[in-house]
C-alpha positions as CSV (number, residue, x, y, z in Angstrom):
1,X,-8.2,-3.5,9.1
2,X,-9.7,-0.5,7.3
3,X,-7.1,0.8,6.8
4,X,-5.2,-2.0,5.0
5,X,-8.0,-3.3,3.1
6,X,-8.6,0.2,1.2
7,X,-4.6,0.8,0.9
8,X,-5.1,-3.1,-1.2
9,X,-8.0,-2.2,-2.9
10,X,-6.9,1.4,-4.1
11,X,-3.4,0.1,-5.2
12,X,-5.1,-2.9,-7.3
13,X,-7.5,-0.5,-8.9
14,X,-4.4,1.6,-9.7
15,X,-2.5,-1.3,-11.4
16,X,-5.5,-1.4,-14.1
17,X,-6.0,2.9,-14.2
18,X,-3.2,4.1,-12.8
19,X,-3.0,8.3,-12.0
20,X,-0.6,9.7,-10.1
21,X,-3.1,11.0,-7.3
22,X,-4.1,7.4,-6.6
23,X,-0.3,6.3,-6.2
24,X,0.0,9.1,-3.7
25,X,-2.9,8.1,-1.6
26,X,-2.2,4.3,-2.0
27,X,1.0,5.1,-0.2
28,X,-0.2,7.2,2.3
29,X,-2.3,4.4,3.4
30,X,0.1,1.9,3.4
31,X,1.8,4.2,5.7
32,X,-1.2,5.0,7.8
33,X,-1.6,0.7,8.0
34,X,1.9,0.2,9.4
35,X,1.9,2.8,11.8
36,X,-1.7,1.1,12.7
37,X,-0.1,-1.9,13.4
38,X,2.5,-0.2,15.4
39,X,-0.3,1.0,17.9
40,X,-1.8,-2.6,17.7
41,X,1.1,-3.9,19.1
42,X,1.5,-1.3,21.9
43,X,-1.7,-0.7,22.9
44,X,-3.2,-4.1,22.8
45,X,-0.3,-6.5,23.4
46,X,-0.5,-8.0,20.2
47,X,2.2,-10.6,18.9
48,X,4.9,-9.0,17.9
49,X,6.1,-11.6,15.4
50,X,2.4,-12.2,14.0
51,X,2.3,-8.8,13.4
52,X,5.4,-7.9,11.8
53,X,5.1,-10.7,9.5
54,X,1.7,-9.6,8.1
55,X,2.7,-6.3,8.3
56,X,5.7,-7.3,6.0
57,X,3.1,-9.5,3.7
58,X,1.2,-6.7,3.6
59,X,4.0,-3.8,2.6
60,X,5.3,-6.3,0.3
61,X,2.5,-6.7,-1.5
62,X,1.1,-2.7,-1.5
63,X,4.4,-2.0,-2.6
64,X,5.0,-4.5,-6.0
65,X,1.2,-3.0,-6.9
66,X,2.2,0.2,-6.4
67,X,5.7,-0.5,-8.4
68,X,3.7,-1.6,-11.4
69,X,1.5,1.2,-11.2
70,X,4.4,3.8,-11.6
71,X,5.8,1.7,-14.1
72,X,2.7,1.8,-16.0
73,X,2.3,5.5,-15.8
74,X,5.4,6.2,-16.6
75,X,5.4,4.2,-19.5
76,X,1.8,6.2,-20.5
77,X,3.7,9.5,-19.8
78,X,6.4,8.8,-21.8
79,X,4.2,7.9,-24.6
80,X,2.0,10.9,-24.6
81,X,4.8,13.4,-24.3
């Protein structure tokens, strides 16, 4: 729940002050949070469906932020250079 709650909160923050060192770490906790949920379901017999589908909710989401972010620092990079 860590986990997935800082990958949220560190890919918001990056839609409004994007840098490429946030994108990077945004992602690697988005990874870290589905492979979380991996375990969750092996170790403790979690629903598989329940879990997939939030996991899905969750990716979705991470990953439209993180989209925008790129966008936006392309779009900055492009206009500095």
């Amino acid at each position: 729940m860590i986990l997935a709650l800082s990958s949220l909160s560190l890919s918001a923050y990056n839609v409004i002050k994007p840098t490429t060192s946030k994108l990077k770490a945004s992602y690697g906790l988005a990874v870290a949070t589905l492979f979380s949920g991996v375990l969750l379901v092996i170790v403790n017999n979690a629903s598989v469906l329940r879990t997939c589908l939030t996991g899905l909710l969750f990716f979705a989401t991470v990953t439209a932020m993180n989209a925008v972010s790129a966008h936006s620092l392309a779009k900055s990079n492009t206009n500095n250079g």
